[in-house]
MIPADREN-28345 format. One record per atom (N, C-alpha, C): residue number from 1; residue in one letter; x, y, z. Coordinates in Angstrom, 1 decimal. Layout:
% MIPADREN-28345
+-----+---+--------+--------+--------+
|   k | r |      u |      v |      w |
+-----+---+--------+--------+--------+
| NUM | A |      X |      Y |      Z |
...
+-----+---+--------+--------+--------+
END
This chain:
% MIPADREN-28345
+-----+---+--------+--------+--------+
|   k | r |      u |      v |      w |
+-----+---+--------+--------+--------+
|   1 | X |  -49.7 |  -89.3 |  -66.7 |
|   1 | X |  -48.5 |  -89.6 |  -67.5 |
|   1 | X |  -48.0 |  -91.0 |  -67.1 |
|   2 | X |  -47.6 |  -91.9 |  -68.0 |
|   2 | X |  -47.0 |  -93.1 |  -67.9 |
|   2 | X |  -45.5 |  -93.1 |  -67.6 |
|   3 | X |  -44.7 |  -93.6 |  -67.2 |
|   3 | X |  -43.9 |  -93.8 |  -67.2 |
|   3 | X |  -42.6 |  -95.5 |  -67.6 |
|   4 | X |  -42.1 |  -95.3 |  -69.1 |
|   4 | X |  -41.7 |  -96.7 |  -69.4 |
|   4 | X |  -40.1 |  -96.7 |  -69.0 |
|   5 | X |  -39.6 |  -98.0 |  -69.0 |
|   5 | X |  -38.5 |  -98.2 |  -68.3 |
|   5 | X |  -37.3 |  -98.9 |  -69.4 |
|   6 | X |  -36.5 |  -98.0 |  -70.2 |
|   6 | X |  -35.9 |  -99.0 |  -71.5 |
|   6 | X |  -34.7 |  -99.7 |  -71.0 |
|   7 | X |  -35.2 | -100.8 |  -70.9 |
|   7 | X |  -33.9 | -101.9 |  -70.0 |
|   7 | X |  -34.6 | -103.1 |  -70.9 |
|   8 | X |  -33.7 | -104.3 |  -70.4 |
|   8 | X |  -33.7 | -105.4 |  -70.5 |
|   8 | X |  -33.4 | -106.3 |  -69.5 |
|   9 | X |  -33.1 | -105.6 |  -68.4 |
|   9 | X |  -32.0 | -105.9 |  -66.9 |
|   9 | X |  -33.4 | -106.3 |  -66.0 |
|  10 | X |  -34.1 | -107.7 |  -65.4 |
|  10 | X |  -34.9 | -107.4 |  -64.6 |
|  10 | X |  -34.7 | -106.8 |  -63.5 |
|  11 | X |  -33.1 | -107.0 |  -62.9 |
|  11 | X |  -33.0 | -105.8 |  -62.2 |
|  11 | X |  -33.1 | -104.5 |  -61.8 |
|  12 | X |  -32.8 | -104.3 |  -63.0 |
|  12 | X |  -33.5 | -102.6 |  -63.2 |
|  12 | X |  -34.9 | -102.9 |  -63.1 |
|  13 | X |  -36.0 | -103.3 |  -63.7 |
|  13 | X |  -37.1 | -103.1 |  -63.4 |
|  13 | X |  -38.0 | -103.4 |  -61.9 |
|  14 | X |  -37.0 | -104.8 |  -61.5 |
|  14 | X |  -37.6 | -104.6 |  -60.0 |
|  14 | X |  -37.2 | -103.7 |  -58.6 |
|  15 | X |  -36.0 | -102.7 |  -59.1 |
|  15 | X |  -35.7 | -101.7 |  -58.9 |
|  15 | X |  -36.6 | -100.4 |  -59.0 |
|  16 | X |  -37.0 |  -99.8 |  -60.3 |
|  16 | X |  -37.8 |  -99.5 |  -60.4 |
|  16 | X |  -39.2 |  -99.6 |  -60.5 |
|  17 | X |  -39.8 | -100.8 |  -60.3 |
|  17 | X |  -41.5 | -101.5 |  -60.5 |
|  17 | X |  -42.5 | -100.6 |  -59.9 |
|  18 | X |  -42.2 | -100.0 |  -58.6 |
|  18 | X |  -43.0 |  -98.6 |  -58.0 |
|  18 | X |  -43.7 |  -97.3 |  -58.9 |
|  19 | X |  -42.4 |  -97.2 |  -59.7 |
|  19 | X |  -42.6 |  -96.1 |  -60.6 |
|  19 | X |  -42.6 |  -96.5 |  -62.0 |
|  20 | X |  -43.5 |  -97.3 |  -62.1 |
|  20 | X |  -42.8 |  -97.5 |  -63.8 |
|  20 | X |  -44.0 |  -98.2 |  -64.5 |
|  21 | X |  -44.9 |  -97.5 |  -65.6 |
|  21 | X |  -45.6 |  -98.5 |  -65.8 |
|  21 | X |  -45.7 |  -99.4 |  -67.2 |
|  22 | X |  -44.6 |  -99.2 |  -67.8 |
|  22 | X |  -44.3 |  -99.8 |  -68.7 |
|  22 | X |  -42.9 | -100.6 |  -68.8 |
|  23 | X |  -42.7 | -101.3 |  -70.0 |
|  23 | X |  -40.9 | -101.4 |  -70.5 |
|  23 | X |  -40.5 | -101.1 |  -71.8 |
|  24 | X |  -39.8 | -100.8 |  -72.0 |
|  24 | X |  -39.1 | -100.7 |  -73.2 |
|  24 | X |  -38.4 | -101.3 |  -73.5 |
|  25 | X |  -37.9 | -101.8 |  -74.7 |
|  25 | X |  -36.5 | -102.8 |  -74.7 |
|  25 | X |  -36.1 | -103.0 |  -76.2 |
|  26 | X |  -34.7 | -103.2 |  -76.8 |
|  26 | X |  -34.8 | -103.3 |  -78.3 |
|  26 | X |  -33.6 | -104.2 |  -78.2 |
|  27 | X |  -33.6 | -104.8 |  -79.4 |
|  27 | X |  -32.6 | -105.9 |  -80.0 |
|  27 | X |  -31.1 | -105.8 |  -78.9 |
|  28 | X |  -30.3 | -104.5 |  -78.9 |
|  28 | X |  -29.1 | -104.3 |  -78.1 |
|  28 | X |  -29.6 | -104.8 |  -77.2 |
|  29 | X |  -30.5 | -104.0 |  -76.1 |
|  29 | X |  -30.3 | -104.2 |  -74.9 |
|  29 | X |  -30.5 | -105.7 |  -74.5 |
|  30 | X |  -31.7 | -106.6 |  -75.2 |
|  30 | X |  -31.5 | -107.8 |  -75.1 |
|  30 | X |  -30.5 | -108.8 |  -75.6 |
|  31 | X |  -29.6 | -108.0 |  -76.3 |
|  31 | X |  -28.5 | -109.0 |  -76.6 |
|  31 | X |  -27.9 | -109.2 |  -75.8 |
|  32 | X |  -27.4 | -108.1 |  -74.8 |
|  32 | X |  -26.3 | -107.8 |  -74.3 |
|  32 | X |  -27.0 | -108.3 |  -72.4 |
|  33 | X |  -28.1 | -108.0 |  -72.6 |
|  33 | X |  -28.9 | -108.7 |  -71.1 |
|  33 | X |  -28.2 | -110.4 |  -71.3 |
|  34 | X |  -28.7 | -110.9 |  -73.0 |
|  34 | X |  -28.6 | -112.2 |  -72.6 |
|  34 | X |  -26.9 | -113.1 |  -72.2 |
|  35 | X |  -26.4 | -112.1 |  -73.0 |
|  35 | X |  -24.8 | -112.4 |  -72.9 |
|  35 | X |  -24.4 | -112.2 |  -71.3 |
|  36 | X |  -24.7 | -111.3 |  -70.8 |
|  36 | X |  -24.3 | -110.9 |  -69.3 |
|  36 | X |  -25.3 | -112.6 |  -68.6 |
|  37 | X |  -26.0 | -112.8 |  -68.6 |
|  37 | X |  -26.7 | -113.7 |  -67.6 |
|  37 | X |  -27.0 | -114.9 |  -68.3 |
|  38 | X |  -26.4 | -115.0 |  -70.0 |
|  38 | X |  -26.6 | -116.3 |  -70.4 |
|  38 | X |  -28.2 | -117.0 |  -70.5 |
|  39 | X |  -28.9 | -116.1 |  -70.0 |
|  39 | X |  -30.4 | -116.6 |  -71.0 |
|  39 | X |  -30.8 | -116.5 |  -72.1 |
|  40 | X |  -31.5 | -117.1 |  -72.5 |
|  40 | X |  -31.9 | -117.1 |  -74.2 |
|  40 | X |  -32.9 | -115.6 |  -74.0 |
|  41 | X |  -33.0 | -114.9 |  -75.5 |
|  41 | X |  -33.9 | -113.9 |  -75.3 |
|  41 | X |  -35.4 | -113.8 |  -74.9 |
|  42 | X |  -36.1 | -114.8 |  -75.2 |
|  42 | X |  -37.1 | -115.3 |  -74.8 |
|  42 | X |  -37.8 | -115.5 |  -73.6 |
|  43 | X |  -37.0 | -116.3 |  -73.0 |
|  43 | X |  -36.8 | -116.4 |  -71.4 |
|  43 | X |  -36.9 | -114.8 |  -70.5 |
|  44 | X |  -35.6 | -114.0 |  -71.3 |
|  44 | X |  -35.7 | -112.5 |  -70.6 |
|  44 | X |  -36.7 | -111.8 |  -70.9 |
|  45 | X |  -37.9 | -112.1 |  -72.2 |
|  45 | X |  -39.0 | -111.2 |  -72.4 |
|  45 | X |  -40.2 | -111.6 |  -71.6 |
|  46 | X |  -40.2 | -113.2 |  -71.4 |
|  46 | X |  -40.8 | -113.5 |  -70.7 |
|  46 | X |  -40.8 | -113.3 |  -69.1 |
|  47 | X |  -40.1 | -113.3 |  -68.3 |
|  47 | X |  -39.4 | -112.5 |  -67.4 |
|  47 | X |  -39.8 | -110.9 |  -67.3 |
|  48 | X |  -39.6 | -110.7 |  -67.9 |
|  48 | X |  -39.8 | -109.1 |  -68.1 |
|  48 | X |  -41.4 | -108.9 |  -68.2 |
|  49 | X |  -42.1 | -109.9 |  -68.8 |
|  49 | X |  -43.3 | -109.4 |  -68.9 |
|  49 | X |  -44.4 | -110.1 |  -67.4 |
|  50 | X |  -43.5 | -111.0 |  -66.8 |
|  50 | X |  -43.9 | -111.3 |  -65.7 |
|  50 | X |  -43.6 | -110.5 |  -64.0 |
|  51 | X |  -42.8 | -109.5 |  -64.4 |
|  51 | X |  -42.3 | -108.8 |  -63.7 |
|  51 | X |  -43.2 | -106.9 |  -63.2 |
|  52 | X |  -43.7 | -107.2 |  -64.1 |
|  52 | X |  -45.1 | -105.9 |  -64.4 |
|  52 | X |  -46.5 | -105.9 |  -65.0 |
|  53 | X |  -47.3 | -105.3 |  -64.2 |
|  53 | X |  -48.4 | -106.1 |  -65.2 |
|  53 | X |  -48.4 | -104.4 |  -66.4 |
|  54 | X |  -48.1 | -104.0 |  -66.7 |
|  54 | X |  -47.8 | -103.3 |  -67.8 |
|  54 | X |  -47.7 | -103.7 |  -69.2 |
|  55 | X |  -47.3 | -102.8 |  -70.2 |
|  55 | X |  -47.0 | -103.6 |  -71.3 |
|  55 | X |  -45.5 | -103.6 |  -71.5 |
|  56 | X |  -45.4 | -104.5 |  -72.2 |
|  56 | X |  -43.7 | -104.7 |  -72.3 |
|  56 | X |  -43.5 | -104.4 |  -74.3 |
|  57 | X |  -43.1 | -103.7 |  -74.8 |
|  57 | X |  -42.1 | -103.4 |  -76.0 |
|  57 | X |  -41.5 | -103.5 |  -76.9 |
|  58 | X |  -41.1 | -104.1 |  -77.5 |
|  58 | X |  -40.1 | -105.0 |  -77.8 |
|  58 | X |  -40.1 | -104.7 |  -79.4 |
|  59 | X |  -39.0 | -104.6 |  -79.6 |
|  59 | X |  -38.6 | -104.1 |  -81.7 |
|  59 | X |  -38.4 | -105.5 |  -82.1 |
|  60 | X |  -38.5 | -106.2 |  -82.9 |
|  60 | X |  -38.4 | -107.0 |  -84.1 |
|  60 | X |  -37.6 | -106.4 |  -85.1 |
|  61 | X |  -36.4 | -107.8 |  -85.1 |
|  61 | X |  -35.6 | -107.6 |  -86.4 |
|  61 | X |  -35.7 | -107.2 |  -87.9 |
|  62 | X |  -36.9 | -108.6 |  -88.2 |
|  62 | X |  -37.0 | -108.3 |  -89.4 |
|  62 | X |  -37.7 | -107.8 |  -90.4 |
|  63 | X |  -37.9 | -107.7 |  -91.8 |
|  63 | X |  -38.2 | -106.4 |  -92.2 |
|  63 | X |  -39.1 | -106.4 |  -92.9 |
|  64 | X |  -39.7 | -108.1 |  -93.0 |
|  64 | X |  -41.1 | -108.2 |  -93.8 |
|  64 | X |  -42.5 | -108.7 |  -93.0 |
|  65 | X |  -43.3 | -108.3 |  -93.6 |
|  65 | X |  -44.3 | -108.6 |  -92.8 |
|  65 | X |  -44.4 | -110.1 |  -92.3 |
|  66 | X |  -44.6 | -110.8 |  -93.3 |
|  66 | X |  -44.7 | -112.3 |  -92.6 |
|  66 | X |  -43.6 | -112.8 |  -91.4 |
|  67 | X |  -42.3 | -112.4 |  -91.3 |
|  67 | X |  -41.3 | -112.6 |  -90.5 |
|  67 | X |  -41.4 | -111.9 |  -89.4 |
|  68 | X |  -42.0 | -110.6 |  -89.6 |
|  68 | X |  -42.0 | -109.9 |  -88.3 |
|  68 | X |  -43.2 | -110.4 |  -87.6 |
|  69 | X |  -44.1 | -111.1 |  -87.7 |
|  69 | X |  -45.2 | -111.8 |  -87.5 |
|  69 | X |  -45.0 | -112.9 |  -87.0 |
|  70 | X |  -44.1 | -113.7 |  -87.3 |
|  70 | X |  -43.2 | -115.0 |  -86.8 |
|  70 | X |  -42.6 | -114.6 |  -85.5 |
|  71 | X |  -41.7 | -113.6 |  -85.7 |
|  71 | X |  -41.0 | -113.2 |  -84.4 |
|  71 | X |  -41.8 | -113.1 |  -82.8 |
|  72 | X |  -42.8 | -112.1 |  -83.5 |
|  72 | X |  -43.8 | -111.8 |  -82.6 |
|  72 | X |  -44.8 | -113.2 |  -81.9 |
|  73 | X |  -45.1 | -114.1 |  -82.9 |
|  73 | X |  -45.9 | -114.7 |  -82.1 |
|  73 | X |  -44.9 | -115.6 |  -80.9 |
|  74 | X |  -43.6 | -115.9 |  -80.9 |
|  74 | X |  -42.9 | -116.5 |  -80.3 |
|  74 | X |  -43.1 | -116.4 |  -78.8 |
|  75 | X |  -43.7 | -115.4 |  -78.9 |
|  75 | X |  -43.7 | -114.9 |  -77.4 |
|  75 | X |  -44.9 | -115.2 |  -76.7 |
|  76 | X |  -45.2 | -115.6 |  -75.2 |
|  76 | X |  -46.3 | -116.0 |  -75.1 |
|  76 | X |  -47.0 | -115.1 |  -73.9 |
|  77 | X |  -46.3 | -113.7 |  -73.9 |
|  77 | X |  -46.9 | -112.6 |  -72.9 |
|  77 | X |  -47.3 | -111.4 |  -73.8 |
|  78 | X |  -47.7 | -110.4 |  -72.7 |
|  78 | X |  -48.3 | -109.1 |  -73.7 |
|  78 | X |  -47.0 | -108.2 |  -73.8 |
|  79 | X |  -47.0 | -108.6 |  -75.2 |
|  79 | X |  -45.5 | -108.1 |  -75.6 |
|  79 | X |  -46.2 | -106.9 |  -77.0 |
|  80 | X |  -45.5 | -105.9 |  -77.2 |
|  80 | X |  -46.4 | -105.0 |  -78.0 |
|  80 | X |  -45.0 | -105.0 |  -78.7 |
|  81 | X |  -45.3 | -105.1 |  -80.3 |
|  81 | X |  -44.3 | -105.2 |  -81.1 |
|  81 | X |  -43.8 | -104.2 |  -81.8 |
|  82 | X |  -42.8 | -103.7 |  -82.3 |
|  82 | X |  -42.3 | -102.9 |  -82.8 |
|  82 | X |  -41.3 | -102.7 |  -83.7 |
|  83 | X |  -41.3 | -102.4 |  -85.2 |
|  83 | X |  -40.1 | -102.3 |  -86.1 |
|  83 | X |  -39.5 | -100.7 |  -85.7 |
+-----+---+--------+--------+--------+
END
């Protein structure tokens, strides 16, 4: 059994990184990660995916294919995408 971690906080993850072999994360919790610490969301996925060698999660906004494809490639870790 895996165990994933739905944060956006790398604190919480390097809190938990023992037990945890995934992340979870969606649009809120990265909003609200970036407002608290003032990084761009990017920076925090990237972070987050350097923080585990796991997969990291992540929902996409928008609602067409070509855009949610845009979103996704922005990222330059193993980020598993999700509407």
């Amino acid at each position: 059994m895996d165990f994933f971690l739905d944060t956006a906080s790398i604190d919480d993850v390097l809190k938990f990184k023992e037990f945890i072999q995934g992340i979870t994360t969606n649009p809120s919790l990265l909003a609200s990660e970036s407002k608290k610490t003032s990084k761009p969301i990017k920076d925090i996925l990237s972070d987050l995916c350097m923080a585990i060698e796991g997969p990291v999660s992540a929902e996409v906004i928008s609602n067409n294919k070509e855009e949610m494809l845009k979103e996704a490639n922005k990222h330059n870790c193993r980020i598993i995408i999700r509407q």
